[in-house]
N, C-alpha and C positions, 0 to 999 in steps of 0.2 A: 915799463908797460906802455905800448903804444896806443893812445887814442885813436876809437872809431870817431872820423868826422863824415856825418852822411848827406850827402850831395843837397843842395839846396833845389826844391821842387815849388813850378809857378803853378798853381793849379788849377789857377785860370787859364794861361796858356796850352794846359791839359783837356783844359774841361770838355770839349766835344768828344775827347779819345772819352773821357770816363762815365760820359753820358751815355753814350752806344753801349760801351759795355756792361753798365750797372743795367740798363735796358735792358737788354741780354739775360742778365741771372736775373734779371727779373721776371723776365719772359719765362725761364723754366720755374717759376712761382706758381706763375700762373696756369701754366700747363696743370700744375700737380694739385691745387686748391683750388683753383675756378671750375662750377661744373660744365660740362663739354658743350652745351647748347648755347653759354654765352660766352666761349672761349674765344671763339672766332673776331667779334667783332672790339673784346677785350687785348687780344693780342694786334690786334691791326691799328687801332686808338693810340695804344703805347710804343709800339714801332714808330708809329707817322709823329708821336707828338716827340718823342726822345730825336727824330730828325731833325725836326723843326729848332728846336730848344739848341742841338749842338750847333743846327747851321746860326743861328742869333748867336753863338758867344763865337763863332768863327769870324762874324762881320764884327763882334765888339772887339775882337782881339786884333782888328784889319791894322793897327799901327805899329803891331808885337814885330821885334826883331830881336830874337832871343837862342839861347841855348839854355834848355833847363833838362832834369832829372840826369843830373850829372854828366851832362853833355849829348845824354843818347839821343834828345828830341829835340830839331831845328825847328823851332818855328820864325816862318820867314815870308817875304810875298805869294815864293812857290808853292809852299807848303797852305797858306792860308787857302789861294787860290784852291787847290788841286781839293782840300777838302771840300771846301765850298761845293766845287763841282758835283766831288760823290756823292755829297750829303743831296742836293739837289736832285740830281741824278736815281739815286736811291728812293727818294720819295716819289719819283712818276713810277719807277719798278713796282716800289711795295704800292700801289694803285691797282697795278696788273695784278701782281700774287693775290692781292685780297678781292678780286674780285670773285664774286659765288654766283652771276646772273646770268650768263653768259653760258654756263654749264654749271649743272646742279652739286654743288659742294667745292665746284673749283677745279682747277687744274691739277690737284693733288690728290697722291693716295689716300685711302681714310686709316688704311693701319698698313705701314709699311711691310711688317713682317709677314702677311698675307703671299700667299705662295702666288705666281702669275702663272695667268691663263689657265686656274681654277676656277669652279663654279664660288669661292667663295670672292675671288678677283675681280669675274663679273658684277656679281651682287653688289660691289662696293660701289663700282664702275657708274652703273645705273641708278643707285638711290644714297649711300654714304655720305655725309658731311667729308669734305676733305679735312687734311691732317692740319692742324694749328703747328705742329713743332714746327712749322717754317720760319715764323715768324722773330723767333729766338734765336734760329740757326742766321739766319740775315742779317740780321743785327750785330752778331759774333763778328758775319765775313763783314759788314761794315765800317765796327768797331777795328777790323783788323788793316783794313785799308787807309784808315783812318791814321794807325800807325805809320804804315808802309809808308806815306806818303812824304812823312815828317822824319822819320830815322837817319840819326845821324852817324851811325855805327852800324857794320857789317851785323853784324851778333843782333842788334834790334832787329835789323831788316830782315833777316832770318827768322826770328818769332814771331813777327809782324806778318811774315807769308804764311807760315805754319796756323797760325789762328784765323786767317781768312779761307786759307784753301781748304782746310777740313768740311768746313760746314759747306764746301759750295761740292764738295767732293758728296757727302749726303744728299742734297738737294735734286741733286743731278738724276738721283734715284726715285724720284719718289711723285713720277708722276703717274697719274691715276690710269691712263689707257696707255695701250702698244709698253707695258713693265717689263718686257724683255729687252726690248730697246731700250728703254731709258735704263735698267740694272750695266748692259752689257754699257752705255754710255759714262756712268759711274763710275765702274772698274776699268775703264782705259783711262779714263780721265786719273783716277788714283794712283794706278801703276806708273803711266806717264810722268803725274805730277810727284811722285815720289822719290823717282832719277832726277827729276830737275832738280827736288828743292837738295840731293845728295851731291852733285852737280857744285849748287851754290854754296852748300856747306863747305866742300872738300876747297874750292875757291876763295872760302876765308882761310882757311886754316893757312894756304898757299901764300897768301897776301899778309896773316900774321907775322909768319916766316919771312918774307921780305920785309916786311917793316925792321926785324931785329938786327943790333949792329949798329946803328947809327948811335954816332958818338953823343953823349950829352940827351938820349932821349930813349925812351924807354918805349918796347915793342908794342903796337896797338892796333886792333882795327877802327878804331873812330876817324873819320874823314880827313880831320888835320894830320894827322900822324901819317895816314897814304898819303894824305897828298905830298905832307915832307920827303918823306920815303923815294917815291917816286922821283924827286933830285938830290937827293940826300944819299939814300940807302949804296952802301958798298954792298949789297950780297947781288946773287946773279939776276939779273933780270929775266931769266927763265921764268924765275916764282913767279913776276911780277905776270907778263903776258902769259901763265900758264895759268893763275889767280884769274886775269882781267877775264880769260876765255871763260872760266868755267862758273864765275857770275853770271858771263854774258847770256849763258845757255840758260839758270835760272831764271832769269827776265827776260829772256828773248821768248819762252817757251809759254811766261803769262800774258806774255804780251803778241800772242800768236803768228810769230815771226818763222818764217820758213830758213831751215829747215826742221824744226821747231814745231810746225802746225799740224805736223799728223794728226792731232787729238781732235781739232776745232770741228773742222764737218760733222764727223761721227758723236760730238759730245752736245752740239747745235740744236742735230736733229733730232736726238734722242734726249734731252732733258725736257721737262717740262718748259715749254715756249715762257711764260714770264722769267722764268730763271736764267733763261738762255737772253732773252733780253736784257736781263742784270747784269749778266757777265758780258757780253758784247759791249756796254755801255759803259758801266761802272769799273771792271775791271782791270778794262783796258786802260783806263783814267787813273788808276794804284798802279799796275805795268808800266807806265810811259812816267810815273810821274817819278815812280823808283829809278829808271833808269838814264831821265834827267839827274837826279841827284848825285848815283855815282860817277856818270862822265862827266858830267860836268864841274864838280866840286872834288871828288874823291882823286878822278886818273883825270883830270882835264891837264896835267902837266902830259900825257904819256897822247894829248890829240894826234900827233902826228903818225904813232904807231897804226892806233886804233881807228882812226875814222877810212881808210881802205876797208879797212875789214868790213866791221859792218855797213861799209859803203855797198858793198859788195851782199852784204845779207840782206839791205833794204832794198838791191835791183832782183837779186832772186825773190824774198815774199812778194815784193810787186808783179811780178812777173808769173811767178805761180798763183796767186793769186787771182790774175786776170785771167789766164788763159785757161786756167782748170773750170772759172765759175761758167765759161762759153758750154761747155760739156753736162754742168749740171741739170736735172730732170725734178729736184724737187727746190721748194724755195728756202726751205731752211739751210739747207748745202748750199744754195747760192749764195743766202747770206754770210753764212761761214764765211765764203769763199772771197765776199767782198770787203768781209774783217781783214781776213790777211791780206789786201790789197791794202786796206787802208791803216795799216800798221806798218807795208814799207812806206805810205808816205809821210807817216808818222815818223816816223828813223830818219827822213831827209831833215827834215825839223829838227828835230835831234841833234845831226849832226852838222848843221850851220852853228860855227861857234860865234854866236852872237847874241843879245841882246832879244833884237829879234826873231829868231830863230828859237829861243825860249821862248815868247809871248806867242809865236806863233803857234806853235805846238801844243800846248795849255788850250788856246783858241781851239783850235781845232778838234781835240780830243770833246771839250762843251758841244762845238755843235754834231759833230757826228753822233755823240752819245743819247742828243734828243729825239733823233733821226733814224736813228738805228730803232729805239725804244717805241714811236711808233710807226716804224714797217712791220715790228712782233707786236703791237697790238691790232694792228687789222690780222698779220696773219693769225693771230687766236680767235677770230670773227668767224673766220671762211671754212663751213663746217658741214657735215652729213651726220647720217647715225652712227659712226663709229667715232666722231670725235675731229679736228681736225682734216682739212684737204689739203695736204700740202707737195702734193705733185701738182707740178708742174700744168699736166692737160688738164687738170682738174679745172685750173683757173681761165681756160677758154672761155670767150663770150660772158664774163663775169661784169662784162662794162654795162653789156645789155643788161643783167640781173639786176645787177645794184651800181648805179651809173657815181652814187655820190662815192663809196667806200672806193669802185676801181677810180675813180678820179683822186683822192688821196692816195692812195698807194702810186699812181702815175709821178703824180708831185714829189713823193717822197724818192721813188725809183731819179729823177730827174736828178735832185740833191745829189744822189751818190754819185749820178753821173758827172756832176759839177758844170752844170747847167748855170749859166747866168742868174741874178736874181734868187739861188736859193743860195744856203750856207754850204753845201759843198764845194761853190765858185769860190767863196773866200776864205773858206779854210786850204783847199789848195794851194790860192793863192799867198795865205800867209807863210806857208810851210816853205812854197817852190821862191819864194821873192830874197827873200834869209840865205836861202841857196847858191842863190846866181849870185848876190854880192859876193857869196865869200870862195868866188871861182868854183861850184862845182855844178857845172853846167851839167855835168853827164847823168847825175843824180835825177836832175828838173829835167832831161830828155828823157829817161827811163819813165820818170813819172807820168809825163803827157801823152808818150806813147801807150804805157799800158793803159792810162786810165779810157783811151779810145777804144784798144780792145774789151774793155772791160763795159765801156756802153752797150756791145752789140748784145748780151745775157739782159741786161736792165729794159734798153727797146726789144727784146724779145717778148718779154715776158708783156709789157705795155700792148703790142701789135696783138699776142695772144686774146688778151682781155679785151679788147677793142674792138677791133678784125677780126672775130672770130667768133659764129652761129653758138648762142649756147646749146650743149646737149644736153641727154636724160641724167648723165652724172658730174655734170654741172653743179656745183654744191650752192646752199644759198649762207647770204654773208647773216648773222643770229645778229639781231638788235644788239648791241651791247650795253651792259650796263652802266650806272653812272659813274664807277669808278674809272674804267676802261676807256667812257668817252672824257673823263676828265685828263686822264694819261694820253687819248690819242692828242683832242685839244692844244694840250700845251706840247705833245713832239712838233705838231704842223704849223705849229704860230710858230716856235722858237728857228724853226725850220726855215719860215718864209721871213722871219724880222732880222735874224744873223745871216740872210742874204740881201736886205734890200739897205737893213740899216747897221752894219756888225761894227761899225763906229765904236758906239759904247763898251763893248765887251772888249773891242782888239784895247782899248787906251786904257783899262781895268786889268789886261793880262801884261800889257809893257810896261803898266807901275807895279807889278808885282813880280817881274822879271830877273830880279835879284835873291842869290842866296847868300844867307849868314852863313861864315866862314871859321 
């Protein structure tokens, strides 16, 4: 009879995965026994404090260089780092989601299953507490991120998507005004994400397959066994680039890489704005951080196949990217627009095989994420009687109305532009510097080029607000409250300090620039 021997688990090197998630089923505790008037500020408490808690064992575990729960979970500089960031990242979001001052119960529906653009939809619209289930669903996609980031096998990374993208796939539904946008947002985003994650699936099975055959070692998707495989494996290397592509597509597609991005505009502008700020910020930071770990550790034997390719998929998102956001009329599509621009210069990062060329892209993914988080907190400011202004003419002579709010949003629009002095000069430049050592100039011209066309949408929208007489339907920007100003606060410092001083952070991402293998 053969003994079960079961895998040795660190559970402190676990501990943030299992803090999120216990958060989580605890959160649907409270949904069901807390009553509803003190639910709200009960589930936002326990969200913010289960953040806090898992980012302190993430800085005490800062020395961890490990493999545990039977190899599936790397914990390593990358992995340390990348949570860091989420967890980080996630607590200015859940700032935004919990705020109720700003609009009367929040940016949420009060009971989702309410039919839209009923009298009882309106009703909700104008006097309903919004819904608490967010708070539980967030923590799920957090806890799931939190996986993603550390997985050291195909097969993890795969439940690790699955457990984050449901709940953001719900979310996406359930904002309180314009519910047919935000439903018909949901269901592209579902169907979408549904191919991908079938995509990424069918991609391991293809990569198992290759793995099998190799003398003296037994077929696997866990990282060591591809990477063997990859100079190892006798079978065809069809599997292999026929595996790599159709991973590629599942992480290309969360990480809203063209041709991939169909979903982002339409899922941007129809989610509720703080969730859309989650996922531009946070998400992108689980995307980038998964897709570091398989090229880099997994196929980093097979660079020389694969880095054209997506050489070539990081100068098309850049390039759609930019040129599409010039065209845009509302600014949640612009911001989409300017995700996918800064996801192909995300992929240059990526793929400089280097040291720094990891440190840099880590970097960069931090400061964009606080930047992006608050451009969507002004834009949930800039408001009329229906809720949101987020066209475009809307925001003419918006400088004269509120000179302090259009002055933040200018600085912020600046950043993306990568404007000297803010974090989008050095995050570019950590990304494009990795590049050109490692001869791929043509990547760092694509980059610089578009990011010029991709100014003229940013000084657009700036010239608008400035240079331009307010009118009658001029929206005015609503006080915001203190959660909202505490979320705009730290995006606009972290904004203006990882452009003037990003010392600290760049020398924290190049000592954590290494994975366990």
């Amino acid at each position: 009879m053969t003994e079960l021997k079961l895998p040795s688990i660190d559970y402190a090197a676990l501990a943030p995965i299992l803090i999120m998630l216990g958060a989580a089923l605890l959160g649907v505790l409270v949904e069901a026994f807390v009553p509803r008037r003190h639910r709200h500020w009960a589930q936002l408490s326990l969200a913010l404090l289960a953040v806090l808690a898992a980012l302190v064992m993430v800085i005490r575990n800062a020395d961890d260089r490990l493999l545990t729960a039977g190899g599936a979970i790397a914990v390593d500089g990358p992995t340390l780092f990348l949570q860091g960031a989420i967890l980080l990242l996630a607590a200015v979001a859940l700032l935004l989601i919990g705020e109720r001052a700003v609009e009367r119960g929040g940016a949420f529906v009060a009971h989702a299953a309410v039919t839209a653009e009923s009298a009882e939809d309106r009703r909700q619209a104008e006097e309903a507490s919004g819904a608490t289930e967010v708070y539980p669903l967030t923590t799920f996609a957090i806890g799931g991120m939190l996986i993603f980031v550390a997985a050291n096998d195909l097969l993890t990374m795969f439940i690790a998507l699955e457990v984050f993208s449901l709940p953001l796939y719900l979310l996406c539904a359930l904002a309180r005004r314009r519910r047919l946008l935000s439903q018909e947002a949901a269901m592209k985003y579902f169907m979408l994400g549904a191919y991908a994650s079938a995509f990424f699936l069918f991609g391991v099975a293809l990569v198992y397959g290759f793995t099998s055959g190799m003398p003296g070692r037994a077929a696997g998707v866990d990282f060591a066994t591809v990477h063997a495989a990859v100079t190892e494996s006798p079978s065809s290397e069809v599997l292999l680039f026929a595996g790599m592509a159709l991973l590629a597509i599942g992480l290309l597609f969360k990480a809203a890489a063209a041709p991939f991005h169909v979903w982002t505009p339409d899922v941007y502008q129809g989610a509720p704005t703080p969730v859309t700020g989650f996922m531009a910020a946070v998400t992108k930071v689980a995307a980038f951080g998964a897709l570091l770990r398989v090229f880099h550790v997994a196929f980093s034997g097979a660079a020389w196949d694969f880095t054209p390719v997506l050489g070539a998929v990081a100068v098309l998102t850049m390039l759609v990217g930019a040129v599409l956001a010039v065209t845009q009329t509302d600014i949640k599509r612009l911001l989409a627009y300017s995700s996918i621009a800064n996801a192909g210069y995300l992929l240059v990062g990526v793929l400089a095989p280097s040291k720094g060329g990891l440190s840099g892209t880590m970097f960069y993914l931090v400061a964009y994420g606080f930047s992006v988080l608050a451009a969507f907190a002004v834009v949930t400011l800039v408001r009329d009687a229906d809720g949101e202004a987020t066209h475009l003419s809307r925001w003419a002579g918006l400088g004269r109305r509120s000179p302090f709010f259009a002055g933040i949003f200018t600085f912020i629009l600046l950043a993306f532009a990568g404007i000297p002095l803010t974090s989008g000069f050095t995050s570019k430049f950590a990304v494009f510097a990795p590049a050109l050592e490692a001869d791929q100039a043509w990547l760092v011209v694509a980059g610089v080029l578009t990011s010029m066309v991709l100014a003229f949408p940013y000084l657009r929208v700036v010239v608008m607000m400035w240079l331009s007489e307010p009118g009658e339907s001029t929206p005015t920007v609503t006080v915001p409250g203190g959660l909202t100003s505490a979320a705009l606060m730290i995006g606009v410092l972290a904004t203006l300090v990882l452009g003037v001083a990003p010392a600290p952070l760049l020398e924290l991402a190049n000592g954590a620039a290494e994975f366990v293998r």
